[in-house]
C-alpha positions in Angstrom: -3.3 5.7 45.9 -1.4 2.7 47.6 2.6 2.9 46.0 4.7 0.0 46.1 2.0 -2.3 47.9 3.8 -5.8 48.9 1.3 -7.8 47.2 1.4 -9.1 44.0 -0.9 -7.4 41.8 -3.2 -10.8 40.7 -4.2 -10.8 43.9 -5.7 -7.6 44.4 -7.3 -7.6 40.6 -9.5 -10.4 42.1 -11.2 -8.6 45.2 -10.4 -5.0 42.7 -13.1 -6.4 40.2 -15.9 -6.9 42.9 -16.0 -3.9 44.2 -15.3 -1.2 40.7 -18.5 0.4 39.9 -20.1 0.5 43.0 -21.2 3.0 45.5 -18.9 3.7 48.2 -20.9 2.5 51.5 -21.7 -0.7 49.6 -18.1 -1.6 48.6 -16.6 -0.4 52.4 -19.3 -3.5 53.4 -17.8 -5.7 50.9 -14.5 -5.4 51.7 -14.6 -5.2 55.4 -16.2 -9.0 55.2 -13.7 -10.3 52.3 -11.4 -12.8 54.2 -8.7 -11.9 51.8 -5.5 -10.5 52.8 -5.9 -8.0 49.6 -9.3 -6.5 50.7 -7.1 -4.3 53.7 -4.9 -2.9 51.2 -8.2 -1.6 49.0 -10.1 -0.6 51.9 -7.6 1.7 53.1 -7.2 3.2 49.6 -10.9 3.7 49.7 -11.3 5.3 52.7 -8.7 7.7 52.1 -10.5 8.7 48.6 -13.5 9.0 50.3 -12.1 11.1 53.3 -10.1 13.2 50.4 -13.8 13.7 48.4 -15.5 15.0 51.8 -12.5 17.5 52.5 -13.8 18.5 49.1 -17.2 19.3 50.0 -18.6 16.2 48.4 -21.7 14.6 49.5 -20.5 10.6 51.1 -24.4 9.6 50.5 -23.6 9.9 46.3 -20.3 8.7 46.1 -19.6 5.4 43.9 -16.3 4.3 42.4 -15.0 6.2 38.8 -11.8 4.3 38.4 -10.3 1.1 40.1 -7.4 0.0 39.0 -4.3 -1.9 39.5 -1.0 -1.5 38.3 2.1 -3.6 38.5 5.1 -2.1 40.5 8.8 -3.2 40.8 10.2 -6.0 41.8 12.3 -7.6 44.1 15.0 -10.4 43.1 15.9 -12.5 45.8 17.5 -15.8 45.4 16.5 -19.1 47.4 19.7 -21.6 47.9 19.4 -24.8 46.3 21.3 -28.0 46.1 25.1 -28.3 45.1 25.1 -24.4 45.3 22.8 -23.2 43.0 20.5 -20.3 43.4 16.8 -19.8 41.9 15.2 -16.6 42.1 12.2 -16.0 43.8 10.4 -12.7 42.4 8.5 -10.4 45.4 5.9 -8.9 43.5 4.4 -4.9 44.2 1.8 -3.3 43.3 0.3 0.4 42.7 -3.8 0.6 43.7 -5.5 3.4 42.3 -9.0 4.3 43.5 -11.1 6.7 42.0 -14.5 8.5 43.2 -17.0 10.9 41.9 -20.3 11.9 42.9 -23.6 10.7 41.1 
């Protein structure tokens, strides 16, 4: 699990959906050639699940994805400065990813 990930959750629910269901090997392929800036965060999360499930005597070859999900975290206000002294706010978006595995 990834806390408080600087990425707005959107984002990640777009490479999130290509990869949920899958075995493990096949979805560390498909995120290590995803150009997006999203498929880092997942990988990582994966990995760690996968290195957490063979500290557990689990066997890597059977491993596939349970859950993957994607929750909204808090966010940031900041304000940008626009004309005659107004302020708009400008909303920095987080994210919690969750990643799942189980053997088959």
């Amino acid at each position: 699990m990834h806390r408080f990930a600087r990425i707005a959750p959107r984002k990640v629910r777009l490479v999130m959906d290509l990869i949920r269901g899958r075995r493990c090997d096949e979805a560390v392929d498909e995120l290590r050639f995803n150009c997006r800036r999203s498929a880092r965060f997942i990988e990582r999360v994966l990995r760690s699940a996968m290195v957490n499930a063979d500290e557990a005597e689990a066997e890597m070859h059977r491993l596939f994805i349970v859950d993957a999900r994607v929750d909204g975290g808090p966010y940031y206000r900041r304000f940008r400065p626009k004309d005659r002294g107004r302020a708009h706010p400008i909303a920095k978006c987080t994210s919690h990813i969750c990643i799942t595995v189980g053997e088959k």
